[in-house]
One Martini backbone bead per residue (centre of mass of N, CA, C, O) as a GRO file, in nm:
protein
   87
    1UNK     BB    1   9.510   8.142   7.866
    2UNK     BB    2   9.488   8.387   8.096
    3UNK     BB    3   9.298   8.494   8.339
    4UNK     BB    4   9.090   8.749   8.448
    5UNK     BB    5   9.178   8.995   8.680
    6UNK     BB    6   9.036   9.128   8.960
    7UNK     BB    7   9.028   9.484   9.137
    8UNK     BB    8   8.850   9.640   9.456
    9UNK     BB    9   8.855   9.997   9.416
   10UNK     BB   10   8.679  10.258   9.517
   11UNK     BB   11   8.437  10.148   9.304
   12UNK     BB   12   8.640   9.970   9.133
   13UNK     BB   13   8.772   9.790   8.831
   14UNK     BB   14   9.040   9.586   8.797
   15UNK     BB   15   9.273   9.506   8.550
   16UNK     BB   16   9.553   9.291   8.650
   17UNK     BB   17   9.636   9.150   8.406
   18UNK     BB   18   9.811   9.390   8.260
   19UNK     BB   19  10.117   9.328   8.439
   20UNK     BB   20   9.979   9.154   8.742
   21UNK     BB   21   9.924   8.825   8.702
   22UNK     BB   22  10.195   8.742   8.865
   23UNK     BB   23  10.136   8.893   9.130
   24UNK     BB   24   9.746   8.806   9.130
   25UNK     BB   25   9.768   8.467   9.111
   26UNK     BB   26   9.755   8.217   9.176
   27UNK     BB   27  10.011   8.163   9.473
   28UNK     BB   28  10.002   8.454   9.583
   29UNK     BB   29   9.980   8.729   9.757
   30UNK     BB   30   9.771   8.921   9.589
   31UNK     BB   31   9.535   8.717   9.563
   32UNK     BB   32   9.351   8.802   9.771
   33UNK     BB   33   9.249   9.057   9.596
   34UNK     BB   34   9.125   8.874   9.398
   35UNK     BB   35   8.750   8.957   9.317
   36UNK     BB   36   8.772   9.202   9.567
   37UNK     BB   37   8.735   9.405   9.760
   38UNK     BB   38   9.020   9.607   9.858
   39UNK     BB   39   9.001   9.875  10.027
   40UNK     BB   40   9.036   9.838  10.331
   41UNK     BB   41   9.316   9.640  10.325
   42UNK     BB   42   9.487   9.849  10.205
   43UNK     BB   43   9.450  10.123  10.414
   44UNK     BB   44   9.553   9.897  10.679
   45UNK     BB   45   9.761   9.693  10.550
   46UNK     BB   46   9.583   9.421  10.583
   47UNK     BB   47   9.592   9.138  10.449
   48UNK     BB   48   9.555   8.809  10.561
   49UNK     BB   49   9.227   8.926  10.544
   50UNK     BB   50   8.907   8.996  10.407
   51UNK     BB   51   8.643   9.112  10.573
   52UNK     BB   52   8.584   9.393  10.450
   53UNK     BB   53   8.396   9.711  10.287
   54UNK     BB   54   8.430   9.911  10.504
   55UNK     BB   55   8.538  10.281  10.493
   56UNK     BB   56   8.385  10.510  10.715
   57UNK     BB   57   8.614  10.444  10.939
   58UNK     BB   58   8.858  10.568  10.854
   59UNK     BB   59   9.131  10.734  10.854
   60UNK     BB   60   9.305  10.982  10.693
   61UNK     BB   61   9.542  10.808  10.639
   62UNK     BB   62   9.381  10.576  10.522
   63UNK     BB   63   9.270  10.732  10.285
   64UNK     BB   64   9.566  10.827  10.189
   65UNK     BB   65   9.636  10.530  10.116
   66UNK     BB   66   9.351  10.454   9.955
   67UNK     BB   67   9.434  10.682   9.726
   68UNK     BB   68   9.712  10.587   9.641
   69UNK     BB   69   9.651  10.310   9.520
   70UNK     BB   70   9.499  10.400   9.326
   71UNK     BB   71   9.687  10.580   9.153
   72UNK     BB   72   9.858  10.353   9.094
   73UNK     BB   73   9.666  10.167   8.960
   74UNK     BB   74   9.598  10.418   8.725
   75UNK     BB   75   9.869  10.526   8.652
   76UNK     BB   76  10.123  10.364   8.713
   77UNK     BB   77   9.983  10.044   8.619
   78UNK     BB   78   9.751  10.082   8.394
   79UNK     BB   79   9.480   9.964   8.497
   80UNK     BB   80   9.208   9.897   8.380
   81UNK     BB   81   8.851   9.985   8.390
   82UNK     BB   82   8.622   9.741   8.411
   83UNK     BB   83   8.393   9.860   8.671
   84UNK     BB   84   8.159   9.872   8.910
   85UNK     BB   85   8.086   9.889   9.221
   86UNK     BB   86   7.831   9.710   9.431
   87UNK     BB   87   7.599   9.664   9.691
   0.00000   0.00000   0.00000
């Protein structure tokens, strides 16, 4: 059985194993977001490495990006949300 693995956006926890271990599993690229807080990096589309969790000085294009990813998230890849961030 393979391990749940979790990815947040925007103080929101997904559980991105149902539909997308194979995309977000270790040796993938975009196992980088798994575990982590990953609003910043997905809104400047800077993937190489998450550095902060910091989204407060974001462009209105970057927020209307990281808006984006979320309703992907939640609407389009159907990713069930089990918890919430907390700093």
């Amino acid at each position: 059985v393979d391990p749940p693995l979790y990815v947040g956006i925007k103080g929101k926890v997904y559980d991105v194993s149902y539909g997308g271990f194979e995309m977000y599993k270790p040796g993938t690229t975009y196992n980088i977001f798994a575990g982590k807080d990953s609003s910043r990096s997905l809104a400047t589309m800077q993937f190489d490495e998450i550095k902060s969790r910091k989204i407060d000085d974001l462009t209105p294009e970057q927020l209307k990006t990281l808006d984006d990813w979320d309703i992907k998230f939640e609407t389009k890849r159907l990713y069930p949300i089990v918890g919430d961030l907390t700093d």
